[in-house]
N, C-alpha and C positions, 0 to 999 in steps of 0.2 A: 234847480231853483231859478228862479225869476230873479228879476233887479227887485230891491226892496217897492211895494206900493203895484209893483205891475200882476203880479201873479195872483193864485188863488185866495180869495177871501169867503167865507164862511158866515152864513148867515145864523142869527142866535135863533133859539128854542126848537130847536131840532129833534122831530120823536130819534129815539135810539136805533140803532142800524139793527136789519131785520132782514132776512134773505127773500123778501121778496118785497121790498121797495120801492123797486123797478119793475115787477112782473106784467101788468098792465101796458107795458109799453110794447109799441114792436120790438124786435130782437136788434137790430142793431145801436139803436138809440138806447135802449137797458143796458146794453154793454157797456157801451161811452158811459152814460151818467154812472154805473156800478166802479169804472175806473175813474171817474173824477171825486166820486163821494170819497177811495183811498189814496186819492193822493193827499200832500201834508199840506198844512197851508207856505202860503209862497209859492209854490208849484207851477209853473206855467202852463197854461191853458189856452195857447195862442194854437192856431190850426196847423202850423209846422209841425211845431212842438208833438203835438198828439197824434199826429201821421206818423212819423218818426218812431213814437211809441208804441202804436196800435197796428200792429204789422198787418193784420185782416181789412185795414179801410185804408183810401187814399184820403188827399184832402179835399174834394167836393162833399165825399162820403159821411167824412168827420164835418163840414161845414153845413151840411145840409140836417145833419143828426143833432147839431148847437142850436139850430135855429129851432127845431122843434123842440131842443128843449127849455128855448127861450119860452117860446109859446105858451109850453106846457108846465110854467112856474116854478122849474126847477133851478132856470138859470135865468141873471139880471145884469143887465149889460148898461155903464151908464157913461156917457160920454163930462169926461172931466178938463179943465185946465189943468198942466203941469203945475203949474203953482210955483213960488220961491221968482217971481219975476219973468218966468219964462212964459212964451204965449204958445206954446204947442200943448195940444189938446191930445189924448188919450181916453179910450177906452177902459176902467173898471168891471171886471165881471166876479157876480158875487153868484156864489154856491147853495141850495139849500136841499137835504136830504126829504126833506117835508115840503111839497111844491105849496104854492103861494100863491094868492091872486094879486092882481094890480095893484089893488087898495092895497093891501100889508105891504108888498114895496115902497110904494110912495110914502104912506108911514114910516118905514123902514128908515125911509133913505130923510125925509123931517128928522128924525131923532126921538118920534115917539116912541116906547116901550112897545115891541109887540106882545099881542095875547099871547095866553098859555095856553090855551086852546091851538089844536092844530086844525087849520082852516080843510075845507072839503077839497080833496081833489078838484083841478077846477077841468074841465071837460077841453082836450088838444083840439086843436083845429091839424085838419086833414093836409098832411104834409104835402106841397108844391111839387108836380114830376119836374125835375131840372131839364135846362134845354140843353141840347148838345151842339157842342160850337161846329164847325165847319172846320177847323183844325184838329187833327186827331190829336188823339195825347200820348206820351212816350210810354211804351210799352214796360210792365213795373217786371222787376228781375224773376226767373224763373226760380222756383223752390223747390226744395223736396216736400216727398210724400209727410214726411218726418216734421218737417216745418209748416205743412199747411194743417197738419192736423194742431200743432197746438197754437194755432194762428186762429183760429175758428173756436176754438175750446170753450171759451166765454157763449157761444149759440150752441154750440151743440151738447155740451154740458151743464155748466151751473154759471151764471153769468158774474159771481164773483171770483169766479178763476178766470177773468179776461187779462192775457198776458202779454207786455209790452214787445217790441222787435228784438231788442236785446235777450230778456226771457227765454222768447221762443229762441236764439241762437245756443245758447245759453247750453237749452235743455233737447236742441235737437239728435246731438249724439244719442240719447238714450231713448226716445223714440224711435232712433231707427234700430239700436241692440233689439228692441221690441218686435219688431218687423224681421229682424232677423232671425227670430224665434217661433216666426208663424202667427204673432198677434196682429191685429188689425185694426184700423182707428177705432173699429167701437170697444173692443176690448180697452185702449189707450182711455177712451172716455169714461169709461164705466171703471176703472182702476183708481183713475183721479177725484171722481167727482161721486163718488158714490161714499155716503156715510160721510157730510161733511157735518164738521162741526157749526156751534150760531154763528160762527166770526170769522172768516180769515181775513187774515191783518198781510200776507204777505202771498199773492198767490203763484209766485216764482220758486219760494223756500219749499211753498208746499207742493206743490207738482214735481218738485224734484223729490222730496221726501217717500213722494207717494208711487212714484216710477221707480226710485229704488228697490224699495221694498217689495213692493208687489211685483215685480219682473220674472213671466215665466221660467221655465226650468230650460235648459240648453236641451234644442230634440238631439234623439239619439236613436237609432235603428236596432231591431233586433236582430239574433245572429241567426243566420237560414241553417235552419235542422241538417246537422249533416249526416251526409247517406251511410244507412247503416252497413255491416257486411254482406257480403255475396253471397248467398245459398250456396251452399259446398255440396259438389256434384255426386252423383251416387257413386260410393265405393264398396266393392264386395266386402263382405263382411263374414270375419271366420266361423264357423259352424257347431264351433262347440263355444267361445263364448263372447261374440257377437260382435268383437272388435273389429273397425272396416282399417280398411288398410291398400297398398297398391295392389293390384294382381300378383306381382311377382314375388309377392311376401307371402303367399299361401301355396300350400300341397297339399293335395287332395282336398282341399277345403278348409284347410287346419291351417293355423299360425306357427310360429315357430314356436313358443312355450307350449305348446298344446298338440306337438305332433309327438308321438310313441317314438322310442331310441330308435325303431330301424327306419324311422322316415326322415331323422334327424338327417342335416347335409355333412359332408366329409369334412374334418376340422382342418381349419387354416395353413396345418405345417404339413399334409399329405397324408397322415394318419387314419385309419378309418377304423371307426367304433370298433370294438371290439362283439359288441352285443347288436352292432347294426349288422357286421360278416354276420354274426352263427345265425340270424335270423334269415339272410340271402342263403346262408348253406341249405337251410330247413327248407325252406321254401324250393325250393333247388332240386332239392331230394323230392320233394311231394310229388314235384312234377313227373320227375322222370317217374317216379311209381306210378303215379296214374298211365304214361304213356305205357309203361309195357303190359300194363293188366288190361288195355284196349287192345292189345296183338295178340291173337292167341298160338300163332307160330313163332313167337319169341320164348312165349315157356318151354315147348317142347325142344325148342334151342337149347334152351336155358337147363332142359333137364339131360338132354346128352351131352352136354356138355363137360357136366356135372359125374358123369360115368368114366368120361373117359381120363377125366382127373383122376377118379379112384382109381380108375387100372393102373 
């Protein structure tokens, strides 16, 4: 706040705040007058002061933005005496959300009642390009990404969310949690400014409100399909009932539960089957039979032989 008498003063019959007030203006000059319409009265509104505030503009920026909206009957600037004995002289600047021509000033400032009537927009005169001095100016401190975005919010979004220096510090943490999640200034813009209410009375409370809430989800990757198992290599498979197994698990082609007792192997303590021998015996026998019924001089061997045991 100002020293009592210096700060904001507020002009009477004022239509009701409306969000587009200001729209007629250029964008940065909408912004200014949108933050001076909520400040309270008392307020200072000296060009320090609102540089300070208005983190987006320096102060030719903000002085050059005053004077058109001097122009443009929004603001009235009157040079006064101190007063109480003192001869220093002062500036008064008065406020009106409803711009004004000359006439209703000068009335104003008589003490005549103004109409109820809200007088016509009176038509700006074409803002002056400023001259640039021959001394550079000091270079304003570097930002983040995070900090220019809601430094600019009042142009790029809705011009009564123009946010003071403080503000944007304020609420820069959570613009960048934003950015760390993949969202982008317009995503940031379009979070805030989108589905505003008639009114905001505070656009610091609400841009936090509204960053909270709406704050994408944390990314997160999904997990790579893992490789399934290895095609299991051909293995022979027993012949009677189908099971694969190593090589060295079959005979004759047969498994072990599926091979007959005399293919069975000799058991563990040196034992051998009983029914695996008489089948080696049988087989044994068949053969030599067949050998001697292919010799036909083993019979007649076989049958003198046989004589000479009877004698």
């Amino acid at each position: 706040m100002a020293r009592p008498g210096f700060g904001k003063r507020s002009a009477p019959g004022q239509a009701p705040r409306r969000a587009d007030d200001f729209a007629h203006l250029p964008a940065r000059e909408a912004s200014i007058a949108s933050y001076l319409d909520r400040l309270p009265e008392g307020a200072a509104m000296d060009v320090k002061t609102l540089a300070k505030e208005l983190a987006a503009y320096g102060q030719q920026a903000i002085r050059t933005a005053l004077n058109y909206l001097v122009r443009a009957g929004y603001l009235f600037r009157r040079r006064e005496p101190v007063g109480e004995g003192r001869t220093q002289w002062v500036f008064r600047t008065y406020f009106s959300r409803t711009p004004r021509n000359d006439a209703w000033w000068k009335r104003f400032l008589k003490g005549d009642a103004p109409p109820e009537r809200v007088d016509a927009t009176p038509e700006p005169e074409p803002v002056p390009v400023p001259v640039h001095n021959s001394v550079p100016a000091a270079q304003p401190p570097t930002r983040s990404r995070a900090y220019k975005a809601l430094a600019t919010l009042g142009r790029t979004g809705d011009r009564r969310l123009t946010l003071s220096a403080s503000e944007c510090a304020q609420l820069e943490p959570l613009v960048a949690e934003w950015f760390a999640r993949g969202a982008g200034e317009a995503d940031v813009v379009r979070a805030v400014s989108s589905g505003l209410p008639p009114e905001v009375h505070c656009a610091g409370a609400f841009a936090r409100r509204r960053l909270i809430d709406k704050i994408p989800p944390e990314p997160f990757h999904e997990p790579a399909d893992l490789p399934g198992p290895a095609p299991a290599a051909d293995k022979p498979e027993c012949e009677s009932c189908g099971v694969p197994g190593p090589p060295e698990a079959f005979s004759e082609g047969l498994c072990r539960p599926c091979r007959p007792p005399f293919l069975q192997p000799d058991a563990g303590d040196g034992d051998v089957d009983p029914a695996y021998a008489e089948e080696i015996h049988r087989r044994a026998a068949g053969i030599r039979e067949s050998l001697y019924r292919r010799r036909p001089g083993d019979a007649l061997n076989r049958k003198s032989t046989r004589k000479r045991s009877k004698n």
